[in-house]
N, C-alpha and C positions, 0 to 999 in steps of 0.2 A: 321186402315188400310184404306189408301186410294184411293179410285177407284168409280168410279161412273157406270160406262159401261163394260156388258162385252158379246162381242159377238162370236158366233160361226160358226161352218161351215157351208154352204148351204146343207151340205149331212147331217151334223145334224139335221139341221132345218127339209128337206125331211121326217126323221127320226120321230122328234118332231112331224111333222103332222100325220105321218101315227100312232102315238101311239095316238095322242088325239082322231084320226079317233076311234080306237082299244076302248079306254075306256073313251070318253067324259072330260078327263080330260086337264084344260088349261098348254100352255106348261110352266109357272113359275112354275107352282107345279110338272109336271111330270122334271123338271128341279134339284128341291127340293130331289124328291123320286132318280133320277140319282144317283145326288151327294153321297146322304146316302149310298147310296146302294153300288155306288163303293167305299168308305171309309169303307166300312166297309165288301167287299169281296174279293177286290185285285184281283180279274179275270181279267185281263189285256188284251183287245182285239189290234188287228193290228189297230192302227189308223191314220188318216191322219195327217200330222205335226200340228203340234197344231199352227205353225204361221196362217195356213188356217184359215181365217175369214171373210169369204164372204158370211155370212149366217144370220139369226137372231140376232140382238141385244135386249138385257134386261137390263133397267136400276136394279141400286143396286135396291132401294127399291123393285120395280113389283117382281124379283126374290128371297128376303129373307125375304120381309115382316117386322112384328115385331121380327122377329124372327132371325134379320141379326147379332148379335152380339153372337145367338147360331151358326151358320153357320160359324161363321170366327174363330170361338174357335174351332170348329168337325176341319178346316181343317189347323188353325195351331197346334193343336195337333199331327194330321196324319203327321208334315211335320217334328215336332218333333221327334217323333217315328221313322220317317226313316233317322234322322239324318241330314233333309236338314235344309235353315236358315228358319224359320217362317216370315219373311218379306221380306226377298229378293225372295223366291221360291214359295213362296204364292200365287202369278195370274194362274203360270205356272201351279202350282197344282191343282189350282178353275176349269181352262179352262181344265183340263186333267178329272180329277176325273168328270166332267157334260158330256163331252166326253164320255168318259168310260162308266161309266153308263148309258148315251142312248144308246150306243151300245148293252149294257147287255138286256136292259127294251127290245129294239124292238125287238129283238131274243125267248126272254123269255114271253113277254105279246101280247096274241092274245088279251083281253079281260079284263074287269074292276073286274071281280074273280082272272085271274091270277096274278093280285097283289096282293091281300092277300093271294095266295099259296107262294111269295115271300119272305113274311114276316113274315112267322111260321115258 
């Protein structure tokens, strides 16, 4: 998969800080816990067109780490599962599912405990 950058919207970002504010944590990882999270709840919130990107940029690396070749397997699998193409739907999905799930996290987490009520 190839993509070097991938950035978001300025109301995520807004988002991104007021959660790091909430639990000290940096926004590649509360980026990390998004994604998971919405791959794996399908709570689908209203969100702004995903062309919106006038917000945060993250190089690949900073946001998957060692760990970027388990990250592009979680979401070409999900892209699988719903029947889209795993390469050609892939960014759409990356930039939706990190969406998504900061939407869920800042609703959901006052506090660096209520992520681990999240995740029981």
């Amino acid at each position: 998969m190839e993509f070097n950058r991938v950035k978001i919207s300025s109301l995520m970002t807004t988002k991104l800080k007021t959660l790091k504010t909430r639990t000290g944590l940096n926004p590649n990882i509360l980026c990390r816990l998004a994604l998971c999270y919405s791959l794996e709840h399908e709570s689908y919130n209203d969100l702004l067109p995903l062309t919106v990107e006038d917000g945060q940029e993250f190089n690949r690396y900073t946001l998957f780490g060692q760990y970027d070749l388990f990250f592009i397997s979680l979401i070409k699998e999900k892209c699988v599962k719903e029947g889209l193409d795993a390469e050609k739907d892939f960014m759409k999905q990356l930039k939706f599912h990190i969406n998504n799930g900061i939407n869920i996290l800042n609703t959901r987490v006052k506090s660096l405990s209520d992520l681990t009520n999240l995740i029981e």
